[in-house]
N, C-alpha and C positions, 0 to 999 in steps of 0.2 A: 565610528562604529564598524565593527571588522563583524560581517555574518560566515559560518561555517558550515560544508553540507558536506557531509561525508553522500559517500558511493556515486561521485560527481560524474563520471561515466555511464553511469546507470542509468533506464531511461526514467524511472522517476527522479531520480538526481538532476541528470543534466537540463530537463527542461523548468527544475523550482530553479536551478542558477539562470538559467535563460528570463524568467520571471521576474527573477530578482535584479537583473543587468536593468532593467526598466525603469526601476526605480533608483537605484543605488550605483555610483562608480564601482568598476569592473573589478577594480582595484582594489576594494572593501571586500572583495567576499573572496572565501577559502574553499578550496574545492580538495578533499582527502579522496587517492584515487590507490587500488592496489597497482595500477601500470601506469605507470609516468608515461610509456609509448602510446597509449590510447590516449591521451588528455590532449592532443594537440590541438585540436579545438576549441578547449577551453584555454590554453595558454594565447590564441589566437587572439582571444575574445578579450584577454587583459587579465583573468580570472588569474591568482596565487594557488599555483597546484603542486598540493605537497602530497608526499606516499605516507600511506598508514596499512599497517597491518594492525586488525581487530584483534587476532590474538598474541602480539606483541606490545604490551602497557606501555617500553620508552617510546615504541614510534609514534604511539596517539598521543604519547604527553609531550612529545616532540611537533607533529602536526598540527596541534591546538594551541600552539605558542600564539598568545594576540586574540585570540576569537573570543569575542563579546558574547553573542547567539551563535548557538550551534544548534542544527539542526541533524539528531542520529535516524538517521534511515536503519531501519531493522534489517537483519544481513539476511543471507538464504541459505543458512547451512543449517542443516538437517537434523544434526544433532542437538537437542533443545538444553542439555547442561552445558554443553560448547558456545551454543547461539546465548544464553542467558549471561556467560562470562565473557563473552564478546562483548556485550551491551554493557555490563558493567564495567569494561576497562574501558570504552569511551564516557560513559557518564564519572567514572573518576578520575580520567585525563582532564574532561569538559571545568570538573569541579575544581582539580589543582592550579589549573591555567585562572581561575578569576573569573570564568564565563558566569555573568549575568542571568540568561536564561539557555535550558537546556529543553530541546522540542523532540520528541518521539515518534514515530509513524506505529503505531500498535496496530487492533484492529478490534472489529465487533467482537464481544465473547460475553460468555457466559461467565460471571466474575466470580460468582461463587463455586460457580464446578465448569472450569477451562476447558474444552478437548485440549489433547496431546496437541493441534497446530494453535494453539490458543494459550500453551503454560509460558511458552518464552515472553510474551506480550504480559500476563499476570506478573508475572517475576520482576519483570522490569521497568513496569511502571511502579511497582510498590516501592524499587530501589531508588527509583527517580525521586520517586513522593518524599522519601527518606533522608535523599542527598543535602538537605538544605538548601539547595539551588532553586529557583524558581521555574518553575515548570511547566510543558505543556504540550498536552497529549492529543494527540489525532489520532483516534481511532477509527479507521480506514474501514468501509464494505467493501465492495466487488469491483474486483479493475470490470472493465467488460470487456477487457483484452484478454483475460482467462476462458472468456470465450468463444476463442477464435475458431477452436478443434469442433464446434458444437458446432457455429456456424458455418463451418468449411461442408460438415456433413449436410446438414441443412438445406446447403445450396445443392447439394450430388442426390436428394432425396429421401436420404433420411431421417428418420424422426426425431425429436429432443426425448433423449430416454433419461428419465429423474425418477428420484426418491424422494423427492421434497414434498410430494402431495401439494397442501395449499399454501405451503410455507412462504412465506414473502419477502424479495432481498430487496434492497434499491445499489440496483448499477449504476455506476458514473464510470466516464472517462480516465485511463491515467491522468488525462491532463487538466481535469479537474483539481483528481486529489494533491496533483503537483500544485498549481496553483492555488490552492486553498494553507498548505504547508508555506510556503513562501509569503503568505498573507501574513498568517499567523505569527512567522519569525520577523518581520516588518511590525509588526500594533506592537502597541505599548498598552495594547487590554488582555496580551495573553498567559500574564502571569498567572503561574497556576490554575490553570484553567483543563477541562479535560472536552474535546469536542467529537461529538458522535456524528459525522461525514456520513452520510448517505443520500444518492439519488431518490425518485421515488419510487415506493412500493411499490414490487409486481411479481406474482408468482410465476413458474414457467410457463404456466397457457400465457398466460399475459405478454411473458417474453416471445412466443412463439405466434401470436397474433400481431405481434407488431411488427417481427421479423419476416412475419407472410406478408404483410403490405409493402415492405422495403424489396423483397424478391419476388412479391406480384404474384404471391402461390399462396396454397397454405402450406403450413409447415405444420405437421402432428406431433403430437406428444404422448410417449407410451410411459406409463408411468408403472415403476415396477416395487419390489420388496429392496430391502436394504442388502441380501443375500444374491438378489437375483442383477444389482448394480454393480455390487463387486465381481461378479462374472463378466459385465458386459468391458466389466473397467480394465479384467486381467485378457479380456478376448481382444481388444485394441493395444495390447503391451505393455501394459503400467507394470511395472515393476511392484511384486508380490507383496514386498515391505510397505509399499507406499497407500498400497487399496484400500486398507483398514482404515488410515487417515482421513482420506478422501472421502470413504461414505458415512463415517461420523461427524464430517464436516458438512456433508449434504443431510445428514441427519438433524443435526443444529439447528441447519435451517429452519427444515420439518418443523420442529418445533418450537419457534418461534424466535430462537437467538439473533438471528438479523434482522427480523423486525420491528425495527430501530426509525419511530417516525420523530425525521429533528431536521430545521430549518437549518442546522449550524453549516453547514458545505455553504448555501448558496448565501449567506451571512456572512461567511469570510470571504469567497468571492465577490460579493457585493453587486451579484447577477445571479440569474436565475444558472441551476445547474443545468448541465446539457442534454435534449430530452434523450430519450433511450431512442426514439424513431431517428436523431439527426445524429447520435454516436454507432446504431445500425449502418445508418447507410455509408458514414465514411469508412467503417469498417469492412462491408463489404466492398467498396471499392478500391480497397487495397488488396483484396485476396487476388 
């Protein structure tokens, strides 16, 4: 059984390959990298590292030569008709090669009415659903590594300033939803299956009270308009294009889109997931 993980560099890539060395010869699993010069790592490790450009179809149906399971890590380009056609020349490289099962990293959304960071993920699992292949979908909450900029302010004494009112996400670790992915391409129960990944529920007081006990303060929360976020988001440098996205995605929140209560994270890990107070403080101890 040959497993494949595209964006094997990346650090959710490189650690589901690290995951998966555990259980399976190094030798069995495919790692699709855009820089052959970055992978020396994985070549270290025994790992088969081939280059694949997402928006070149021969090199993914060239890269996918042999791969049983594949697992497509969703890309980060911005453009969601680019990012959508991305995804579909690996799920039809995955599907030419004879792959078994094809596994997705999506995320929570509103399935009926997606935001804009939410349609590439809609798109692409319906193309998956479609593929004949057998499938199966992780849809991802909240790295709590997207909140390192919150907590770096945090620590210098500023407040958690949101728009989410009481909205409620559940953080988990990268290295959860890494390990939870690498599960999933391992069972032989993940056929077609689609799993909703979340730590547990907590609003941002919630997050900002547990983060006072890790940093031994309190930490405030000013909680403002959706108008008055995207000031605070263009006053720190976000790039103008990107604001909109960002406080529709905090808006989601608001209302109720992550709010997603399901055991399946700590189900595939076959452990509890990591609490938000022991992913705080290693967090902090890296800054």
């Amino acid at each position: 059984m040959k497993y494949l993980v595209t964006g094997g560099t990346g650090k959710l890539g490189s650690r589901v390959i690290e995951t998966l060395t555990k259980s399976v010869d190094a030798s069995n699993i495919i790692a699709t990298v855009r820089d052959l010069g970055k992978a020396e790592k994985l070549q270290t490790l025994g790992v088969d590292v081939r280059e694949a450009d997402f928006n070149d179809e021969f090199s993914l149906e060239k890269a996918f030569q042999g791969a049983d399971r594949v697992l497509i890590i969703s890309t980060t380009e911005p453009n969601n008709d680019k990012r959508i056609k991305q995804h579909t020349n690996a799920i039809t490289a995955a599907k030419k090669n004879g792959a078994s099962l094809i596994a997705y990293t999506s995320g929570l959304h509103d399935i009926d009415n997606p935001n804009i960071l939410a349609l590439a993920h809609s798109a692409t699992e319906k193309t998956l659903k479609e593929s004949g292949v057998a499938y199966t979908i992780l849809r991802n909450s909240a790295y709590l590594e997207n909140e390192l900029a919150t907590i770096k302010a945090a620590i210098n004494g500023a407040p958690i300033i949101t728009n989410t009112a009481d909205g409620k996400i559940g953080f988990a670790p990268r290295n959860d939803f890494a390990d939870a992915a690498a599960a999933a391409l391992l069972s032989d129960n993940s056929n077609n299956k689609i799993y909703n990944l979340s730590g547990e529920l907590v609003t941002y007081d919630d997050f900002a009270k547990v983060l006072g006990e890790v940093l031994g303060k309190t930490v405030p929360v000013k909680r403002v308009s959706d108008e008055a976020y995207a000031e605070v988001l263009k006053s720190i440098g976000m790039n103008e294009m990107l604001v909109p996205i960002f406080v529709a995605n905090k808006a989601d929140l608001r209302r109720g889109v992550m709010e997603v209560d399901s055991s399946d994270l700590s189900e595939l890990l076959n452990r509890p997931v990591t609490s938000l107070k022991d992913s705080l403080a290693v967090l902090v101890n890296l800054i």
